[in-house]
ZAKE-163012 format. One line per 2 residues: number of its first residue (from 0); for each residue x, y, z of N, C-alpha, C. Coordinates in pm, whole numbers. Example, Ala and Ser with C-alpha at 12.3 -4.5 7.8 and 13.67 -1.06 7.14 Angstrom:
REM ZAKE-163012
0) 1319,-569,780,1230,-450,780,1320,-330,780 ~ 1285,-225,708,1367,-106,714,1290,3,787 .
//
This chain:
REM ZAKE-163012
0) 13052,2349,2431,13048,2464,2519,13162,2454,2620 ~ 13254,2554,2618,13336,2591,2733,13296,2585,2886 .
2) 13385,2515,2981,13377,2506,3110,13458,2613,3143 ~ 13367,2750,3197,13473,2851,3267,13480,2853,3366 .
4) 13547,2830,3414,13587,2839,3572,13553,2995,3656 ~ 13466,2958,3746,13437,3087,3836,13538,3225,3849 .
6) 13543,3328,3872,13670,3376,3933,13635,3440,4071 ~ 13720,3476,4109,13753,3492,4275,13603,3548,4280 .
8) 13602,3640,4200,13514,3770,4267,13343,3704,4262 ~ 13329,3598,4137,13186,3517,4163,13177,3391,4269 .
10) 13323,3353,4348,13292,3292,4424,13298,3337,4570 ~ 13347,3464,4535,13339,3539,4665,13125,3599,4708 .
12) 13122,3618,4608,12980,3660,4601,12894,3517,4626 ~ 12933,3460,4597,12850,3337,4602,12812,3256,4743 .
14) 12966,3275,4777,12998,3252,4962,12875,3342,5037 ~ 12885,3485,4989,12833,3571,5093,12681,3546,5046 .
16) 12617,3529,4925,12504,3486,4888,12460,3366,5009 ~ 12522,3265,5017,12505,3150,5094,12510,3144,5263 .
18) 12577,3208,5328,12547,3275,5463,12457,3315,5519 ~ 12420,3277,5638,12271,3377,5667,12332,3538,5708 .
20) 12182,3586,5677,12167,3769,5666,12256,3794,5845 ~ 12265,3724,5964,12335,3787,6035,12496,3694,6078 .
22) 12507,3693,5969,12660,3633,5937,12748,3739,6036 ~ 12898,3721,6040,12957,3820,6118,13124,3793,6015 .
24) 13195,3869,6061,13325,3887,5962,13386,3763,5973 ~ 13343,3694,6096,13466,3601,6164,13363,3455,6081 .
26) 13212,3512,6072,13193,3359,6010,13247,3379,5857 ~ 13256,3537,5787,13313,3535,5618,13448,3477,5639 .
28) 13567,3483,5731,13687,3435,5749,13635,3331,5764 ~ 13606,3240,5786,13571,3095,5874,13579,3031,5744 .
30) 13448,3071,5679,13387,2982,5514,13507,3031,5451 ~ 13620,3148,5453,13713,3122,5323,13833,3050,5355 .
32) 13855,3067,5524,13942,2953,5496,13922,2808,5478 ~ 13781,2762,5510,13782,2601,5458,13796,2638,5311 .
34) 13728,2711,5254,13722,2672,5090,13905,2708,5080 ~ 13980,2785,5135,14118,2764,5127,14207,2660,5126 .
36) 14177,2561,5210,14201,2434,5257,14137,2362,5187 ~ 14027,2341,5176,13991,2219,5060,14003,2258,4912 .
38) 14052,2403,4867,14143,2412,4717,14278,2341,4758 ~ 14324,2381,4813,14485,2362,4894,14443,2176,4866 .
40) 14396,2110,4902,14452,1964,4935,14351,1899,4790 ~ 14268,1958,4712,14207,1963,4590,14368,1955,4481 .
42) 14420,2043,4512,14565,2099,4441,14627,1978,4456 ~ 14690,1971,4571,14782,1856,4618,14763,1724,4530 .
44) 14641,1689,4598,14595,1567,4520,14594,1568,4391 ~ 14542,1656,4267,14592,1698,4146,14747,1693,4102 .
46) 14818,1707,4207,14903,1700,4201,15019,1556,4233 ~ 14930,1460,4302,14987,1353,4324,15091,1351,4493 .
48) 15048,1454,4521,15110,1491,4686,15016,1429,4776 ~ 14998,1309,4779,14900,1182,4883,14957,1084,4932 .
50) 14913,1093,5015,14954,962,5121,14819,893,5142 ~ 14835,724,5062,14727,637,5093,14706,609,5258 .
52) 14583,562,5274,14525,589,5458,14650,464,5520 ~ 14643,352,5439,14707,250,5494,14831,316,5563 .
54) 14928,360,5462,15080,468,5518,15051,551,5615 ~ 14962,646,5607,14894,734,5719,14898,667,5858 .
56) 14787,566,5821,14812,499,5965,14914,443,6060 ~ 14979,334,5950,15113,297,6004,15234,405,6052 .
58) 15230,519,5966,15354,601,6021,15283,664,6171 ~ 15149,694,6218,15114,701,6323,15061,603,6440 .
60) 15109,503,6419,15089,375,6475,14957,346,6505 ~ 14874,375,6406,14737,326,6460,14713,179,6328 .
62) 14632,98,6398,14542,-6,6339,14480,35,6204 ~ 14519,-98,6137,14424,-85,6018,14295,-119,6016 .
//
């Protein structure tokens, strides 16, 4: 059996399914941009665009 991947419009429905009934526009903006951001760095990482924590830290001078 095929894995189909959602499309916009069932995960858009799905978002607003999941909200409570007095949601407001600014909380529908809110929930799409995290799910924006965690596709976005989902991608990246798929992509091999990472920086291990160790590097992270050191280029900001904090403790390991």
């Amino acid at each position: 059996m095929a894995n189909i991947a959602p499309t916009l419009k069932q995960k858009a429905h799905e978002l607003i399914d999941h909200l409570p009934d007095d949601a407001t526009w600014e909380d529908v903006a809110e929930a799409l941009a995290v799910i924006e951001d965690i596709e976005a760095g989902i991608a990246d990482s798929d992509a091999g665009r990472v920086v291990d924590t160790a590097t992270l830290r050191k280029h900001f001078g904090l403790p390991e």
